[in-house]
C-alpha positions as CSV (number, residue, x, y, z in Angstrom):
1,X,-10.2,-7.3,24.1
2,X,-10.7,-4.2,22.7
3,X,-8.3,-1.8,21.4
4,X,-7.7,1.3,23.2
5,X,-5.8,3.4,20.9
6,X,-6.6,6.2,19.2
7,X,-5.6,7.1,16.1
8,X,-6.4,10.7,15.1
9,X,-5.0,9.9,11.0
10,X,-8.4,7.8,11.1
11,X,-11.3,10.1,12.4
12,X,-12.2,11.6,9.3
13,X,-12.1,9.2,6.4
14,X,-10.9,10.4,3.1
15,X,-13.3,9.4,-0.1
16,X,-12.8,6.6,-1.6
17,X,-10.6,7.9,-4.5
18,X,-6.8,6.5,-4.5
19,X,-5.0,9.4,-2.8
20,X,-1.3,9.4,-4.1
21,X,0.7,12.4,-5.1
22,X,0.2,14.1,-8.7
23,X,3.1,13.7,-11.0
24,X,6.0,16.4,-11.6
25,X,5.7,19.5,-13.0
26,X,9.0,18.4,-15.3
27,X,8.8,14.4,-16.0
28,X,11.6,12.9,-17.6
29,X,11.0,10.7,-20.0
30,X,10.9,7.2,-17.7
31,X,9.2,4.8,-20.8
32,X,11.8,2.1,-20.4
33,X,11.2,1.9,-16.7
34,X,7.0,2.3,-17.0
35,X,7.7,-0.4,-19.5
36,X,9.5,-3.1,-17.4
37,X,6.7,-2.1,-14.3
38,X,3.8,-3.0,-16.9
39,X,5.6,-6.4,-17.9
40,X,6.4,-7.6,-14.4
41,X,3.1,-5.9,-13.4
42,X,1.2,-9.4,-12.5
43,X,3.7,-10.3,-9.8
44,X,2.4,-9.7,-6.2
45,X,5.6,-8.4,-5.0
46,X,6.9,-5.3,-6.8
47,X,10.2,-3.7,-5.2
48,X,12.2,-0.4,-6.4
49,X,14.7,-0.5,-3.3
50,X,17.3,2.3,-4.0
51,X,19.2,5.3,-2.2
52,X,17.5,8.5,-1.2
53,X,16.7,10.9,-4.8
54,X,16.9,8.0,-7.4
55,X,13.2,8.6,-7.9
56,X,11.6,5.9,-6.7
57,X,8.7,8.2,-5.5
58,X,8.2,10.1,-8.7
59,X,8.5,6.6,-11.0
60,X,5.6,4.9,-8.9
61,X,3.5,8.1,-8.6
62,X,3.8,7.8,-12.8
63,X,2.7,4.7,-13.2
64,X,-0.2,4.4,-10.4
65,X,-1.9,7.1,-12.3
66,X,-1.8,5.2,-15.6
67,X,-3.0,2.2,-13.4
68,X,-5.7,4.1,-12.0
69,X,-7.7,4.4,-15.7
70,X,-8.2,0.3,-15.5
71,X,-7.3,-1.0,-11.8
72,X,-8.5,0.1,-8.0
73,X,-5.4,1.6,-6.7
74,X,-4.3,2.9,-3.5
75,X,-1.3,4.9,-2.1
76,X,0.1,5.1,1.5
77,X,3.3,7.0,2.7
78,X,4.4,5.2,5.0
79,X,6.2,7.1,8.2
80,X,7.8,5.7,12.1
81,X,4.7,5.8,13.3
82,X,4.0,2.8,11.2
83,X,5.8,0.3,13.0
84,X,2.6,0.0,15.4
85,X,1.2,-2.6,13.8
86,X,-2.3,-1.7,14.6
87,X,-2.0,2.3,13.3
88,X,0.0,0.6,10.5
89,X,-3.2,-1.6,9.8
90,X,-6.0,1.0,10.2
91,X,-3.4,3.3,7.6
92,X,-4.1,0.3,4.9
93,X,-7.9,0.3,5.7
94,X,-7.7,3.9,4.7
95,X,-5.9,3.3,1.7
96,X,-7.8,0.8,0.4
97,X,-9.3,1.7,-3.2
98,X,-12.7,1.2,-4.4
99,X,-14.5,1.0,-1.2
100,X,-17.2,3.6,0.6
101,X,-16.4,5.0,3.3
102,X,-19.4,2.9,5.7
103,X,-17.3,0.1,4.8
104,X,-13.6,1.9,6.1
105,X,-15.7,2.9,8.9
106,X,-16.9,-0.6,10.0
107,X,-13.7,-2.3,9.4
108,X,-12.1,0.6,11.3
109,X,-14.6,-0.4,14.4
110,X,-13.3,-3.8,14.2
111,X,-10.8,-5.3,16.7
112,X,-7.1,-4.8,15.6
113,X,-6.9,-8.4,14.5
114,X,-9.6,-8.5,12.6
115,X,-8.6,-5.8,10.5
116,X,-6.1,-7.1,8.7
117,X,-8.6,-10.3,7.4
118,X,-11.0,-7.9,6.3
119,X,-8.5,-6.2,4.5
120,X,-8.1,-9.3,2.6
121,X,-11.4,-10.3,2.3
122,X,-11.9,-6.7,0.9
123,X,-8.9,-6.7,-1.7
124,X,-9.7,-10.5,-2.6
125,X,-12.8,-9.5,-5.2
126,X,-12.4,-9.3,-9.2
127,X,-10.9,-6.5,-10.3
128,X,-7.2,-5.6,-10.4
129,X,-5.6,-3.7,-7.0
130,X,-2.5,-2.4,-6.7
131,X,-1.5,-1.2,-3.0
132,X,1.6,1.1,-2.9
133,X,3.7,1.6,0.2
134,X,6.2,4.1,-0.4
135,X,8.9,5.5,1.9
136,X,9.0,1.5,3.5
137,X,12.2,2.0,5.3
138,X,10.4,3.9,7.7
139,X,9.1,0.0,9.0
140,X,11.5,-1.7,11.4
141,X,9.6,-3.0,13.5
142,X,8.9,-7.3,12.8
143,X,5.3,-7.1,13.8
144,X,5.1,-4.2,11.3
145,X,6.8,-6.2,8.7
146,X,4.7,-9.3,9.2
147,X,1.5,-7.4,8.0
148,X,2.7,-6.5,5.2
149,X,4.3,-9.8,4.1
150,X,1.0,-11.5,5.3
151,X,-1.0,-9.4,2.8
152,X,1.5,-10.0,0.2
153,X,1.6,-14.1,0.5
154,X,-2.5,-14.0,1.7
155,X,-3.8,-11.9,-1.4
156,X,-5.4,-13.2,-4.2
157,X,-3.1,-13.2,-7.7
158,X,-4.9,-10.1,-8.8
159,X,-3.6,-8.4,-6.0
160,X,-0.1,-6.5,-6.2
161,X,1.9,-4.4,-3.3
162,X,4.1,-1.6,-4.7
163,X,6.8,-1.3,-2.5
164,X,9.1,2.0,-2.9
165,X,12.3,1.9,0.2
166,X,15.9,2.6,0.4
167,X,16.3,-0.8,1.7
168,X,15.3,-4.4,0.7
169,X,12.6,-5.2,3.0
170,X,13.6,-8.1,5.8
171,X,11.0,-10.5,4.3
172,X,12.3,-11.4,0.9
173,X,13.7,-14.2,1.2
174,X,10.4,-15.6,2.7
175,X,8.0,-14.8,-0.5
């Protein structure tokens, strides 16, 4: 069965680089917080679930580019659009780090459920990955929600999902 969709966000691939937001002009000083990330930093599973201006965003964006000197990272904003699990998969593809291009392509050419196991296969190699969704309250939908906890319970220990929402995402209680 192939997949009819089209998903515009896709045609042009980005380069490979991690493509999340630059820090603050002003930081505040968030050391005690940067810490705790680094120690709990092996888990797969990393959640800052808070109300809307607590600075989730602006925390994460900190510390993925002091991960990004030693580990492949990637960063995707997640929007409603997102609840499609199929756009929602082909948005990871894109995010993944430390892959060409040729390779986002192919995987891209794949058919919607084989995306998601090449993702794994992809993010399953030596080196340390961390994936962060932010904005994750934008996801209601189950399917939606399912790919992301399969990627979270599928992926290798090296592999950790930084998760930044208003709300404690539905599948907690089943990591």
């Amino acid at each position: 069965m192939n997949d009819e969709r089209h998903y515009p966000e896709t045609d042009r691939l980005h380069s490979a680089k991690p493509q999340f937001p630059e820090p603050g002009v002003r930081p505040i000083n968030r050391s005690r917080c940067l810490a705790l990330l680094q120690r709990e930093s092996h888990r797969p599973l990393l959640l800052l679930a808070a109300p809307t201006g607590y600075g989730k965003t602006v925390l994460l964006v900190e510390w993925a580019h002091e991960l990004a000197d030693g580990a492949s990272v990637g960063w995707l904003t997640l929007d409603k659009r997102d609840n499609d699990p199929h756009r929602l998969t082909a948005r990871l593809i894109m995010a993944l780090p430390g892959i060409g291009d040729d390779v986002k392509s192919d995987m891209l050419e794949q058919l919607p459920d084989a995306r998601l196991d090449n993702i794994l296969r992809t993010l399953n190699g030596p080196e340390e990955v961390y994936l962060f969704l932010d904005q994750y309250e934008a996801i209601q939908e189950e399917a939606a929600h399912r790919v992301i906890e399969h990627l979270i319970v599928q992926s290798g220990k090296h592999v950790h999902v930084c998760i930044a929402s208003r709300e404690k995402p539905p599948f907690l209680p089943n990591l």
